[in-house]
C-alpha positions as CSV (number, residue, x, y, z in Angstrom):
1,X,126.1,95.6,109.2
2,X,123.1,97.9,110.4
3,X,123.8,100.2,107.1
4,X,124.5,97.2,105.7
5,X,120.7,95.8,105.8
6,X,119.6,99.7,105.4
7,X,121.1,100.7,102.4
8,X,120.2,97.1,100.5
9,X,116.0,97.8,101.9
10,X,116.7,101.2,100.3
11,X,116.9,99.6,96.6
12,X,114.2,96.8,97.1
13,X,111.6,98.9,99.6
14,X,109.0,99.0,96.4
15,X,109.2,95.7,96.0
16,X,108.0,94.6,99.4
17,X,105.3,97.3,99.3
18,X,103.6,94.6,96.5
19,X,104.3,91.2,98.5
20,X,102.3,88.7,98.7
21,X,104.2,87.4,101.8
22,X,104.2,90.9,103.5
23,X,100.8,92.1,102.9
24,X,98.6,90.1,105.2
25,X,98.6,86.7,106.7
26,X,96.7,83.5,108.7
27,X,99.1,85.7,111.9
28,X,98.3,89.0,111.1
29,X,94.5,87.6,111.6
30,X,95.8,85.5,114.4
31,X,97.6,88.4,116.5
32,X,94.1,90.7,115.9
33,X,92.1,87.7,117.6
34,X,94.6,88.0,120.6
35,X,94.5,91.8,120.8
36,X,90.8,91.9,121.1
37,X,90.7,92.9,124.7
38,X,93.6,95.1,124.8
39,X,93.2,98.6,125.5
40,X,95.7,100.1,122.5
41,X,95.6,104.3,121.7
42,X,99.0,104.0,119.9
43,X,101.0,101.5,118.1
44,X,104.5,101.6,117.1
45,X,105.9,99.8,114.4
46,X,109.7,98.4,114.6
47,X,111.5,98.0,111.4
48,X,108.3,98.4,109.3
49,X,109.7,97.5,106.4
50,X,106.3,98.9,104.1
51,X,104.1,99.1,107.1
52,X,101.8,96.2,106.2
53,X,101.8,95.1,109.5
54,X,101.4,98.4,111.7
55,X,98.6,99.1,109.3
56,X,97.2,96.0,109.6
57,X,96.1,97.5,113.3
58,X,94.6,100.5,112.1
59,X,90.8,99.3,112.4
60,X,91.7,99.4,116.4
61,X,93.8,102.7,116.6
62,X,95.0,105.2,113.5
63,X,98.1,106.5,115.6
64,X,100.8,104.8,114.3
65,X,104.4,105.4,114.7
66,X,106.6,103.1,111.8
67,X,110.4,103.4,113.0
68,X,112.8,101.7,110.0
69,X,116.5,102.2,109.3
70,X,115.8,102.5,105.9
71,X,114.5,105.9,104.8
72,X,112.4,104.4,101.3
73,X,110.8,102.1,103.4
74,X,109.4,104.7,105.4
75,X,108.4,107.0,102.8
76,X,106.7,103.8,100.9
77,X,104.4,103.3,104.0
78,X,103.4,107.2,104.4
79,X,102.4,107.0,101.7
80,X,100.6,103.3,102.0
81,X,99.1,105.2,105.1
82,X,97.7,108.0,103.3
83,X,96.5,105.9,100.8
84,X,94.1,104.2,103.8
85,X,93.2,108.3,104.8
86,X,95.4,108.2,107.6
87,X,96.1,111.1,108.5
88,X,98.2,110.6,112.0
89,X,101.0,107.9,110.8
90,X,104.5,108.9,112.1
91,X,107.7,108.3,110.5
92,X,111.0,107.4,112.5
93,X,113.9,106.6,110.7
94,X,115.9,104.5,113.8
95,X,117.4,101.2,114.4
96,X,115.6,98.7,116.7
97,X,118.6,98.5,119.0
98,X,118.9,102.5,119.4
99,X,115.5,103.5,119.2
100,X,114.9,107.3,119.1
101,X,111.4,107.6,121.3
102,X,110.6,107.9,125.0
103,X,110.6,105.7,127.7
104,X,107.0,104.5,128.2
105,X,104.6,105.9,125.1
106,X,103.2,103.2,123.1
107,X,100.5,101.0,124.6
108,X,101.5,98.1,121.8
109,X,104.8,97.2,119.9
110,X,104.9,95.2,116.8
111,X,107.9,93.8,114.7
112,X,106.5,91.6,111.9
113,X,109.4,89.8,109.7
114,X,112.1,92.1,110.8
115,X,113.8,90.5,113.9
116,X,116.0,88.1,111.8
117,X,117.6,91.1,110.6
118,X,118.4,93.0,114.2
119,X,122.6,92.7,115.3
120,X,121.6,92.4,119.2
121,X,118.2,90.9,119.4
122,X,118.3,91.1,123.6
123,X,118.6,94.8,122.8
124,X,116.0,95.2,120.5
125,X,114.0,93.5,122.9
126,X,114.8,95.9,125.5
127,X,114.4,98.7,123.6
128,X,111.0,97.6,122.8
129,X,110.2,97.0,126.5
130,X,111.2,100.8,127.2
131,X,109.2,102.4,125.0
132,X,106.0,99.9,125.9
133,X,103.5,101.7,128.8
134,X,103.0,100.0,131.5
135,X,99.7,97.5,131.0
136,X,101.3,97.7,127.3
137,X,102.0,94.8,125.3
138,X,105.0,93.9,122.3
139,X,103.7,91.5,119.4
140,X,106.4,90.0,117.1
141,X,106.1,87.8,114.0
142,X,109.3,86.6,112.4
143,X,110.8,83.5,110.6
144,X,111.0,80.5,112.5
145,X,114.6,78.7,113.3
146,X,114.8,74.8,114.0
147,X,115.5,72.7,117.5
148,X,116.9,70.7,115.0
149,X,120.8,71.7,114.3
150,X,121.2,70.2,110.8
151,X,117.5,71.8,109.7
152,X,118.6,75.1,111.6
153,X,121.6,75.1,109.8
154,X,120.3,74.3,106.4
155,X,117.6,76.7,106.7
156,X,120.5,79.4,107.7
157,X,122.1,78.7,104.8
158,X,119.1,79.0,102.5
159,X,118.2,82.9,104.4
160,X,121.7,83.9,103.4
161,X,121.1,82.6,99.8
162,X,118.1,84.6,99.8
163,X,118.7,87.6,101.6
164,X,122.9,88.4,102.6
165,X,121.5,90.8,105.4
166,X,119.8,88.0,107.3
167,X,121.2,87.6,110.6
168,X,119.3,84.5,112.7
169,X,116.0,82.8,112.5
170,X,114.9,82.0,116.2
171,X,113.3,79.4,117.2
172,X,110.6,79.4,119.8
173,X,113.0,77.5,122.2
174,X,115.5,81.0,121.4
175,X,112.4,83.0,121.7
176,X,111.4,81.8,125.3
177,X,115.3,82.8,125.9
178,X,115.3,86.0,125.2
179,X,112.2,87.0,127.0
180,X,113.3,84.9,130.2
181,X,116.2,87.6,129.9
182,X,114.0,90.6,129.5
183,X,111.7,92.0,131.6
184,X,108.2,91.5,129.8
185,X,105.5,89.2,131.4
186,X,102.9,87.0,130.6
187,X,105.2,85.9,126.9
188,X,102.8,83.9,124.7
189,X,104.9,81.9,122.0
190,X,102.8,80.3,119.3
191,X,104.9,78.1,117.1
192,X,104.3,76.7,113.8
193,X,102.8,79.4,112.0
194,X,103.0,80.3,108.3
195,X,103.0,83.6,106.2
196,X,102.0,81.6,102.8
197,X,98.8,79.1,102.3
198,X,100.0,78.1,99.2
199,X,103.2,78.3,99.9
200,X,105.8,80.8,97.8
201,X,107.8,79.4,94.7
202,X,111.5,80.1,95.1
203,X,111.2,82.0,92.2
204,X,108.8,84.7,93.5
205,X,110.7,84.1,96.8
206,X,113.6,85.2,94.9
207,X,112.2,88.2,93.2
208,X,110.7,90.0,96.2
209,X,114.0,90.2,97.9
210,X,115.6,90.8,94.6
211,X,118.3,87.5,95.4
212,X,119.7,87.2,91.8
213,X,119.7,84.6,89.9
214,X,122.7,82.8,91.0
215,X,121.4,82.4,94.5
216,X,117.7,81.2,93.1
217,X,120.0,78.0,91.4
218,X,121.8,77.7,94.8
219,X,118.7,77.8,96.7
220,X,117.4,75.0,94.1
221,X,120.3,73.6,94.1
222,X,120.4,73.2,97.8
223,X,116.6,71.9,97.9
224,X,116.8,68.9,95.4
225,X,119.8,67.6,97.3
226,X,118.4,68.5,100.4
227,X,117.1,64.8,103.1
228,X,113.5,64.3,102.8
229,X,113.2,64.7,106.7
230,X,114.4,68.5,106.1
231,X,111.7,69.2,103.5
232,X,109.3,67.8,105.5
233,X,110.3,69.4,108.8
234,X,110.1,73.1,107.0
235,X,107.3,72.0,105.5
236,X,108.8,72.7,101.6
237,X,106.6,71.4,99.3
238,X,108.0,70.0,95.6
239,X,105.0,70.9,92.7
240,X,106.1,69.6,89.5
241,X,110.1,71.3,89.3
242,X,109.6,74.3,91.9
243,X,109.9,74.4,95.4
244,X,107.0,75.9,97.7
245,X,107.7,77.4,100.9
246,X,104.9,77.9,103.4
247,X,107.3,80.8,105.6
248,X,107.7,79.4,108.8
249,X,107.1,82.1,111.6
250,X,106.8,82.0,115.2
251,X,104.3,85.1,117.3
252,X,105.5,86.1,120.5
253,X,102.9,88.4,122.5
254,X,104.0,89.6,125.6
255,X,103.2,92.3,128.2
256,X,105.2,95.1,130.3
257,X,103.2,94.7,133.7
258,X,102.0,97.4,135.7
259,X,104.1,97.8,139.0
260,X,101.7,98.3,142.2
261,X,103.4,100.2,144.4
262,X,102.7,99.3,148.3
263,X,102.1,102.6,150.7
């Protein structure tokens, strides 16, 4: 699956350079208000897609290291970096689960709209507490999943429609899971987020991750016969004939605590 997910990001990577969705967002702002405090000389970006997020951070440090499975999506945000005259932005080309850096070297760790696509999320996770320094912190925005198992499953079926590579949308129940089972500190979940204000039409939706147009009828499909409660839940809007979706996300902030050693 991993080259799965790699080699389809390798034919859409330009794509998500230009998207609306990816570029910036009500939690990108949110997760810089958080940060404020935090002493951060480097940043590493997991599965950075075309490093909007990881360059998002660059007003607070320019040493960046982007780590993606997919080799275009790498070269698109060099080049996005360059673009911003930055001149110290690392490329990695790695899979969150195995990921080719040094215990203990980045002060923060992001993942922004990438976890839903990881095989072993605990992994990932545990990976990303490795490479954090002590007093370091991990910062992750993804889709939201639903407490709900009829939403959650409807929505699952509506990722897959979208994008075959998806693997699970967490919710922040699942989130507060999987950090009970790692070893960060201090985990922050802030539910109810959204990537969109306006919410995305399913046809844009559709274009960005370049669905087809078989799966944008399914996914339309799917909506208009879709209970009211569901719509209302995922907060899906219906404008004249075209579904609006706000992209759910949940951010997780956590920290890798300092061990005081006793004499």
């Amino acid at each position: 699956m991993k080259n799965v997910s790699s080699e389809r990001f390798d034919k859409i990577a330009s794509q998500y350079s230009t998207s609306e969705v990816h570029k910036m967002s009500q939690t990108i702002k949110l997760a810089h208000e958080k940060i404020e405090n935090w002493d951060i000389e480097n940043i590493c970006d997991i599965a950075c897609g075309a490093g909007h997020f990881g360059l998002s951070f660059s007003h607070i440090s320019t040493n960046i290291t982007a780590v993606d499975p997919s080799k275009n999506m790498l070269d698109i945000s060099k080049s996005s970096a360059e673009k911003k005259g930055i001149t110290n932005y690392k490329t990695v080309h790695g899979f969150a689960e195995e990921l080719p850096i040094p215990d203990e070297t980045f002060d923060l760790v992001i993942s922004r709209l990438a976890p839903h696509h990881f095989n072993d999320i605990q992994k990932a996770i545990s990976e990303m507490y490795r490479i954090t320094n002590p007093g370091g912190h991990v910062i992750i925005i993804d889709l939201a999943g639903y407490d709900n198992h009829g939403i959650d499953k409807f929505n699952h079926k509506l990722e897959l429609l979208h994008d075959p590579t998806h693997i699970k949308s967490y919710s922040a129940e699942d989130w507060k899971r999987i950090f009970d089972q790692s070893d960060y500190k201090n985990v922050e979940i802030i539910k109810n987020q959204s990537e969109s204000q306006t919410g995305v039409p399913v046809k844009r939706w559709c274009e960005i991750a370049s669905s087809g147009i078989e799966a944008e009828h399914a996914i339309r499909g799917a909506l208009n016969d879709a209970p009211l409660n569901y719509l209302e839940e995922m907060s899906i809007k219906k404008i004249e004939n075209e579904f609006y979706f706000p992209i759910k996300t949940n951010l997780i902030l956590a920290e890798k605590v300092k061990n005081h050693a006793h004499n």
